[in-house]
N, C-alpha and C positions, 0 to 999 in steps of 0.2 A: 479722857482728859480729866485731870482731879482739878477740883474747885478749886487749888491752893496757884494752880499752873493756870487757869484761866483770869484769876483777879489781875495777872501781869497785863492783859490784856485792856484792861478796862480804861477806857479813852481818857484823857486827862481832863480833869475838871467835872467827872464822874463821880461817885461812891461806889464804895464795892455793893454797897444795895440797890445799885442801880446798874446790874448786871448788863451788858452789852448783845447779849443773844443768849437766848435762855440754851440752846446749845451748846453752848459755850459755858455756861453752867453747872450743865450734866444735865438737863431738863429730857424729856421727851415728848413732853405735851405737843403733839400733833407733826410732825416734822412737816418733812417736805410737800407731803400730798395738804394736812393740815394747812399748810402756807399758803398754796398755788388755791385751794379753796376760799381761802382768808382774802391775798389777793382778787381773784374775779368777782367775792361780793364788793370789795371795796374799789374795783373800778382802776387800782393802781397798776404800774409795769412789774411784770416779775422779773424780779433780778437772776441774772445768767447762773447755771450752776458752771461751777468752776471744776476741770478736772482733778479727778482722784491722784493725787502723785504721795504716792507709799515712799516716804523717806527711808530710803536703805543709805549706807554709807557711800554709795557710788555715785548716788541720785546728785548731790554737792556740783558733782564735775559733770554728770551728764547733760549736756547740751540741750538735750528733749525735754528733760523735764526741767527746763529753765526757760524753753519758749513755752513750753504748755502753764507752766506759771505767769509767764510773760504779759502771755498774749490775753490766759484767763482775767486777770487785773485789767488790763486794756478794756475788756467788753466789758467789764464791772463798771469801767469812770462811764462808760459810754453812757451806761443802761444808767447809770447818777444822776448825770448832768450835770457834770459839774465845772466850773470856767475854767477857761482854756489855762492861766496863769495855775489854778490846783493842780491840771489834768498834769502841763509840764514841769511840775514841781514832783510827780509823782512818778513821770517820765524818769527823772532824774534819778532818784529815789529808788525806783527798781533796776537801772542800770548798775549804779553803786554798787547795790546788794547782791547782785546776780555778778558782779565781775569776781570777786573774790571765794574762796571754797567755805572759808568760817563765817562769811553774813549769808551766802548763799543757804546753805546749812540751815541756820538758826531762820533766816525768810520762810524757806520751806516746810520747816517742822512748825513754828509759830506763827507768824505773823499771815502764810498765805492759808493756813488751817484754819484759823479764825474766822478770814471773809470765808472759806471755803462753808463753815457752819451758818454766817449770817446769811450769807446767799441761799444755801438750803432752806434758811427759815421766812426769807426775803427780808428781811431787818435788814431794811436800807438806812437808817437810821446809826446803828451799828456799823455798819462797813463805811458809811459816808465821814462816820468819827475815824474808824480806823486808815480812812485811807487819805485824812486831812492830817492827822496826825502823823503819816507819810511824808505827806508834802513836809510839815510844819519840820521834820527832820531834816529834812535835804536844804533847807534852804539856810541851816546853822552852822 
């Protein structure tokens, strides 16, 4: 992912120097094992890794990788905590996106690769922007 492709990402009411997951970046500084260590000294939940889904052109209409995105987000609000009113705003939000081939598409390739990197780094912080910024769609 080039830096120029990841700024689209950056939560609203952010700077671009206030990058959302250094993964998301292009960073490496420590990934996932780095995180899950960062997490247990600091006592916090590690946030769920979210399935590998390889955006091929088919992947849009495949069914499978529309629950496995689905349901991965699902355990994401869970592991948040976040009220009931975001959770069904995001509810919303990923049904939208999942019903048609061109948001399905652009969800899978963008928006569910992003949590996909926050989650690996546990930057709840990051995903909790990204997935309010969800809701805050679905409800305009």
């Amino acid at each position: 992912m080039s830096l120029m492709m990841s700024l689209e990402w950056i939560p609203r009411g952010a700077s671009a120097n206030d990058a959302p997951c250094a993964a998301a970046s292009g960073s490496t500084g420590g990934g996932a094992l780095g995180a899950a260590a960062a997490v247990a000294a600091a006592g916090r939940a590690q946030l769920p890794m979210l399935p590998d889904i390889d955006m091929k052109p088919v992947e849009a209409t495949d069914p499978k990788a529309k629950s496995l995105a689905f349901n991965g987000v699902l355990s994401l609000l869970k592991t948040l905590d976040l009220d009931s009113t975001t959770r069904s705003k995001v509810f919303r939000a990923l049904n939208a996106q999942l019903a048609d081939p061109g948001p399905v598409a652009h969800f899978l390739s963008m928006s569910y690769q992003f949590l996909r990197r926050c989650c690996a780094e546990n930057n709840a912080d990051a995903a909790r922007a990204a997935v309010q910024e969800m809701a805050a769609e679905s409800a305009s």
